[in-house]
C-alpha positions in Angstrom: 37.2 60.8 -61.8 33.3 61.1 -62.0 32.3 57.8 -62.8 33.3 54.5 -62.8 32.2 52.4 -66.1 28.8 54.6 -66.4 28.0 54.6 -61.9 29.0 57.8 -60.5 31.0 58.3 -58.1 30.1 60.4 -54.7 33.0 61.0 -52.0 31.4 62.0 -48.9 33.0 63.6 -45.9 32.3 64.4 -42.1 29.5 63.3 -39.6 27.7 60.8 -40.1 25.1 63.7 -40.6 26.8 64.9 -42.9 27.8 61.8 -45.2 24.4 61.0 -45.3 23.5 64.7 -46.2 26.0 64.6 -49.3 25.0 60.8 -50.2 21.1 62.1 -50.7 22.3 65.3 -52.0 24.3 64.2 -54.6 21.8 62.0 -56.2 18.5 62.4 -55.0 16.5 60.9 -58.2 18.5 57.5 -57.7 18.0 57.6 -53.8 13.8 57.9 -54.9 14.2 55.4 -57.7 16.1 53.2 -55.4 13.3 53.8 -52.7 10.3 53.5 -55.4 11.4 50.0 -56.6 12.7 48.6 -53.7 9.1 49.4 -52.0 7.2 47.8 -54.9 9.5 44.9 -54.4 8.8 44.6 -50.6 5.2 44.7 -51.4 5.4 42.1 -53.5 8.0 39.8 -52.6 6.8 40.3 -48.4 2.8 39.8 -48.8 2.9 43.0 -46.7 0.3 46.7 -46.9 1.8 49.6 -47.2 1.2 50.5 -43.8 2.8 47.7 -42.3 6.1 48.4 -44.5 6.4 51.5 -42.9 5.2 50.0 -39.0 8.1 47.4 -39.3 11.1 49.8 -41.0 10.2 52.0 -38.1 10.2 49.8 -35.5 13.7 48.9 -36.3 15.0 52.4 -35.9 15.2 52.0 -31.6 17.4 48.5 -32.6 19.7 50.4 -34.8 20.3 52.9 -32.1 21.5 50.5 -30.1 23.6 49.1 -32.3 25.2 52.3 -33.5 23.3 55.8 -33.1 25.3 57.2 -35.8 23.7 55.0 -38.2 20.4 56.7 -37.5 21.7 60.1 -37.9 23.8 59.1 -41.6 20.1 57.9 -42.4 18.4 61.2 -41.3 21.2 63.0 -43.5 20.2 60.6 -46.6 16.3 61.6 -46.6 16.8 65.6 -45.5 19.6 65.4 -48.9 17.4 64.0 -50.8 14.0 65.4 -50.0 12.5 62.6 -48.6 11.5 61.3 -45.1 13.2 59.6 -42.3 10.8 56.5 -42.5 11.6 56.1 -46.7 15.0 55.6 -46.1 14.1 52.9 -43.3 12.0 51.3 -45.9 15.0 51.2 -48.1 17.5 49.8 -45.7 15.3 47.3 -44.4 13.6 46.0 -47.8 15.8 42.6 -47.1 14.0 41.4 -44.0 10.6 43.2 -45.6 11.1 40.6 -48.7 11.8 37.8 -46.4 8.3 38.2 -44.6 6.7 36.4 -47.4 9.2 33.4 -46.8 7.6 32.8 -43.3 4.6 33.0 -42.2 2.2 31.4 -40.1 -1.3 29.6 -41.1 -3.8 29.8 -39.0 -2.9 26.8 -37.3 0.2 28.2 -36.2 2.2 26.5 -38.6 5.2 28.2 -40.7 4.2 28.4 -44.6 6.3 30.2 -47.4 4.0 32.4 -49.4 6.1 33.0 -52.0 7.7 29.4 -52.0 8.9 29.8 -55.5 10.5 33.2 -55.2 14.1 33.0 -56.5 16.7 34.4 -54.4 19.3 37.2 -55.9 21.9 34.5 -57.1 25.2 36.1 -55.7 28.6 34.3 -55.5 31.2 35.5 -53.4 35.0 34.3 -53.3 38.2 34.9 -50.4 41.3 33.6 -50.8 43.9 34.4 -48.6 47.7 35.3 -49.1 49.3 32.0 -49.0 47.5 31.0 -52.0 48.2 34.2 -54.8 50.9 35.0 -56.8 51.5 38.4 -55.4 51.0 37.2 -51.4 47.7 39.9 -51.3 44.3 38.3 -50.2 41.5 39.1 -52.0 37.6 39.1 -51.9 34.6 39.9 -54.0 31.4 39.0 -55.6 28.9 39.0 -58.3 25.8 41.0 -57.2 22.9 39.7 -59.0 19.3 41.6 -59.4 16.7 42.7 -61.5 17.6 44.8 -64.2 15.8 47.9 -62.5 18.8 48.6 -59.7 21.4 49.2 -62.5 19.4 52.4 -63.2 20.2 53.2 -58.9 23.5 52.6 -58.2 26.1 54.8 -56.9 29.9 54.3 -55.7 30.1 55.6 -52.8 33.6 56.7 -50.9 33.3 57.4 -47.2 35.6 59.6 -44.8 34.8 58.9 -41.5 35.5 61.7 -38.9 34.6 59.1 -35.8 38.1 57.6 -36.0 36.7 54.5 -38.0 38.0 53.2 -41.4 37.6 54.8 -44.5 35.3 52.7 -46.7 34.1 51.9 -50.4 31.1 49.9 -52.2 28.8 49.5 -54.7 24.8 49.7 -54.3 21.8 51.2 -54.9 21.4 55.2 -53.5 19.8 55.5 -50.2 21.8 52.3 -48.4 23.1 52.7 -46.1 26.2 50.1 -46.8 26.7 47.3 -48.9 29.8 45.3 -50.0 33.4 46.7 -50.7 36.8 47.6 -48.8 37.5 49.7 -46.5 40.8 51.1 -45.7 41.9 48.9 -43.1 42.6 46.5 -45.6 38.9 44.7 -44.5 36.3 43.0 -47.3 33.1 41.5 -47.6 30.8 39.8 -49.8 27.0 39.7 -49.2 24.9 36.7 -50.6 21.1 36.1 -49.4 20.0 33.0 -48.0 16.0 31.8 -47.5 14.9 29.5 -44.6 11.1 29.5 -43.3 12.1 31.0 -40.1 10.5 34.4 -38.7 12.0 37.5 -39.7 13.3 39.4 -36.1 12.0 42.7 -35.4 13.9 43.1 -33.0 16.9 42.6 -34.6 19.3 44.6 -37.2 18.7 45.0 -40.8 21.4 43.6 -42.8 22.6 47.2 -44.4 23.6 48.2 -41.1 25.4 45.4 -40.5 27.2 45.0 -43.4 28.1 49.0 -42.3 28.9 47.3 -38.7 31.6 44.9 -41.1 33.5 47.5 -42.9 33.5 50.2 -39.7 35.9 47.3 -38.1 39.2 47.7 -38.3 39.8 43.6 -38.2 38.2 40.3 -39.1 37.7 39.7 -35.2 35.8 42.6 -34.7 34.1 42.2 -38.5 32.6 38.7 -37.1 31.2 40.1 -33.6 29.6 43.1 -35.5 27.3 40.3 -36.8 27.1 37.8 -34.5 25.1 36.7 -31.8 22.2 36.9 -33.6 21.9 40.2 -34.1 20.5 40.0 -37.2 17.3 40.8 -38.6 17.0 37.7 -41.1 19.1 35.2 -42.3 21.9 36.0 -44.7 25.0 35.4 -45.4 28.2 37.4 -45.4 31.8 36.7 -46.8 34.6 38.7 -44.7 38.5 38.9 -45.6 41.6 40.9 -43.9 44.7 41.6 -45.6 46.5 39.6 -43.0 45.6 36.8 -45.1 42.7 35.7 -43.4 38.9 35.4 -44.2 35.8 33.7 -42.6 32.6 33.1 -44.2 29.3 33.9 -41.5 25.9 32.1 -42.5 23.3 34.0 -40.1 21.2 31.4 -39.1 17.7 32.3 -36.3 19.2 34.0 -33.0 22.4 32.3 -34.2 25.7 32.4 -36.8 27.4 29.8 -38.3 31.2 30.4 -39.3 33.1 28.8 -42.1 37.0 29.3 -42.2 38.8 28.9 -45.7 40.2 25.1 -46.8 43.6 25.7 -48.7 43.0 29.0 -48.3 40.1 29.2 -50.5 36.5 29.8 -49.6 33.6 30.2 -51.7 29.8 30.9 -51.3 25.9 31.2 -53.1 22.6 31.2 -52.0 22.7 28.5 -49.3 24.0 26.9 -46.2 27.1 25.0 -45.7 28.1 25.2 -42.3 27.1 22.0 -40.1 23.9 22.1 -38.3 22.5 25.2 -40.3 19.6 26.2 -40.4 18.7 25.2 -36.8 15.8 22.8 -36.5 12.6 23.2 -36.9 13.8 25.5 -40.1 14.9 24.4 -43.5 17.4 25.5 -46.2 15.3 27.2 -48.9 18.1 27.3 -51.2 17.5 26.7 -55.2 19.8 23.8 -57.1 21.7 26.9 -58.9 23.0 27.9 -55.8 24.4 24.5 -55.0 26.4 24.6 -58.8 27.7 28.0 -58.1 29.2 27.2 -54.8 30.8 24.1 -55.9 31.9 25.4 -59.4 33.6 28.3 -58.6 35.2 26.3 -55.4 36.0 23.5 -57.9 37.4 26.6 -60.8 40.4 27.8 -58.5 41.4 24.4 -57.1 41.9 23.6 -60.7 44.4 26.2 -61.0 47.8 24.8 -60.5 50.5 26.8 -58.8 49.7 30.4 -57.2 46.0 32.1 -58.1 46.1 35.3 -59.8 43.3 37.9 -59.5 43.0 37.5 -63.1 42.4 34.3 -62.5 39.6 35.0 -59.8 37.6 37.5 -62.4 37.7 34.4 -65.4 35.9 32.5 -62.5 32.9 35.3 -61.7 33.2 35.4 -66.0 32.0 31.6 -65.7 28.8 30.5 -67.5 28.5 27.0 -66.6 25.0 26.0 -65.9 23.9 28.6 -68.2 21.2 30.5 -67.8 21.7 29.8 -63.4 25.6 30.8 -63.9 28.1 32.4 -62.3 27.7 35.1 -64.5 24.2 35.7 -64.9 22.9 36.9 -67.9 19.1 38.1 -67.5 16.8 35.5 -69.0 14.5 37.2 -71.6 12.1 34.1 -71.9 11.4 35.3 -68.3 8.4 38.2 -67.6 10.6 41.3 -67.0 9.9 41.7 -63.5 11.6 38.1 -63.0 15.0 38.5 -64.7 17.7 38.3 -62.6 21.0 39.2 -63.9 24.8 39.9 -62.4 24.2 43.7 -61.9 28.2 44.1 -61.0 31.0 42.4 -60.0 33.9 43.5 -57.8 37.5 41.9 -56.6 39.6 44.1 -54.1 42.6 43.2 -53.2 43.0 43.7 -49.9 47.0 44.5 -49.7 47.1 47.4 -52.0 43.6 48.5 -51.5 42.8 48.1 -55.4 39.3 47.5 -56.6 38.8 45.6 -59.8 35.2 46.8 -60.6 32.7 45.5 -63.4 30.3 47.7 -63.6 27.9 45.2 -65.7 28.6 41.6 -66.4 31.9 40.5 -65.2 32.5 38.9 -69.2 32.4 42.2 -70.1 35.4 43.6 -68.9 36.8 45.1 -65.1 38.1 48.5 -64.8 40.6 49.2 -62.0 39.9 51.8 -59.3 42.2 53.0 -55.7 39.3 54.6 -53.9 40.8 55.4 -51.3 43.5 57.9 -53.3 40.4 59.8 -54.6 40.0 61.0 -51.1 43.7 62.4 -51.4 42.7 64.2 -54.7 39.9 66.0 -53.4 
């Protein structure tokens, strides 16, 4: 199996040195498409020079270290595979917090102002729900990844086996990331979805890639939540975590602090904004659009509908939703929109976490899912 629906497929193997190696090997034009637009983007989106892209992405190489040091070297192994430098890939897997810089920053009275305050967030919904409430007893967990149109032209699935004793994992995203969201085999998911306050990016925090790599090297949800808490993060987002012992949590990283929402009815759902009480902290505010508000609520309001046991058929005719059209669960890009402000659902994914099964859509969910068991690909090569 080479592809799935049209996104190839690399297996990588070994060090982290080495994974990182094959990952930039094995598709070195995506990795520098990936980097090229994602740069522009951070330019754009982050009121930033050049220069200081590459000042900031660096400086965050000592805090990954910290974190994990294998990180760093996986990194290294992605620019020496695919011919480019150890600062590009930093770039890469720090364009979130280098996008948010144009969401906060200060005049020159010292007062926070958004530069960008009408930039749209990528409109992401993620789902959980837990054992008690499926037919089959498995808990599931996935998302629609929305973007511009240009990623679909980088992405990769990628297939990781660790040889540091930690998980096995699988996702979706653009070549040159480090992580994004997936499974992993310790029967672990996550779903990633932004979030946009005023507040300061931290340089001396973590990059989200890394931590969403932090999620799916844990073997359980405990150790999934204190891989990103404690405000280790580098800017506010927001990621969706699930465990095949039918438990999930939702963690909305707020400024130097996390908020945690657990699953009502064992169903929990999340956009593009806060939920949890007392989020974002004072003095910040929520900078969450009004299509983020319909996509939580619908999708939460879609399975509660459903009477009797939910069904992951069920859970993909929810991300297939296109209420609120055009601002809908599945996001079809705008074309009244300029080109370089069309935000679409990229791909959309539902693992269930019991049998380690991927539904995967490798467009718009409407379109169809195609089923994949990463994990046995390992086995057959």
């Amino acid at each position: 199996m080479k592809d799935v629906g049209g996104i190839p497929i690399v297996l990588s193997r070994g060090t982290p040195y080495e994974i990182g190696y094959n990952h930039g090997k094995s598709h070195p034009d995506k990795v520098r498409k990936s980097f090229e637009h994602n740069l522009v983007s951070c330019l754009k989106s982050g009121y930033v020079s050049k220069e200081e892209v590459y000042r900031i992405a660096g400086g965050y190489i000592k805090n990954v270290e910290a974190y994990n040091k294998d990180y760093i070297e996986e990194v290294q192994g992605i620019a020496d595979g695919a011919g480019l430098k150890l600062e590009d890939i930093m770039v890469l897997n720090s364009r979130t917090e280098l996008q948010k810089l144009g969401c906060n920053r200060k005049n020159r009275s010292g007062k926070l102002i958004s530069l960008h305050p009408d930039l749209e967030p990528e409109a992401c919904t993620s789902i959980a729900v837990t054992g008690e409430r499926t037919v089959d007893g498995a808990t599931y967990v996935g998302q629609n990844w929305d973007n511009y149109p240009w990623s679909e032209e980088c992405l990769i699935y990628h297939i990781i086996e660790q040889k540091n004793g930690k998980p096995s994992i699988a996702y979706c995203g653009e070549a040159g990331i480090i992580c994004r969201s997936g499974m992993n085999s310790a029967g672990l998911g996550d779903g990633v979805n932004t979030l946009t306050t005023n507040a300061p990016v931290n340089f001396e925090g973590v990059p989200l890639q890394f931590l969403l790599r932090g999620v799916l090297d844990s073997d359980n949800l405990g150790a999934a939540i204190d891989a990103i808490n404690d405000g280790k993060n580098g800017a506010v987002n927001n990621i969706m975590i699930a465990q095949r012992d039918n438990e999930a949590a939702d963690v909305e990283m707020d400024s130097d602090c996390c908020g945690i929402l657990y699953p009502t009815d064992s169903i929990l759902t999340h956009a593009n904004h806060y939920v949890s009480i007392g989020h974002p902290r004072y003095p910040y505010l929520d900078k969450g659009k009004g299509n983020s508000f319909v996509r939580h609520n619908r999708s939460d309001k879609l399975l509660r509908m459903i009477e009797g046991k939910i069904s992951i058929d069920d859970i993909k005719r929810v991300f297939s939703d296109h209420g609120n059209s055009p601002q809908c669960i599945c996001r079809h890009a705008d074309k009244l929109k300029p080109e370089d402000e069309q935000l679409e659902t990229v791909f959309s994914f539902v693992c269930n976490l019991t049998t380690l099964e991927m539904h995967f859509a490798p467009k718009r969910p409407c379109e169809g899912f195609l089923t994949i068991r990463p994990f046995d690909l390992l086995k057959d090569n």
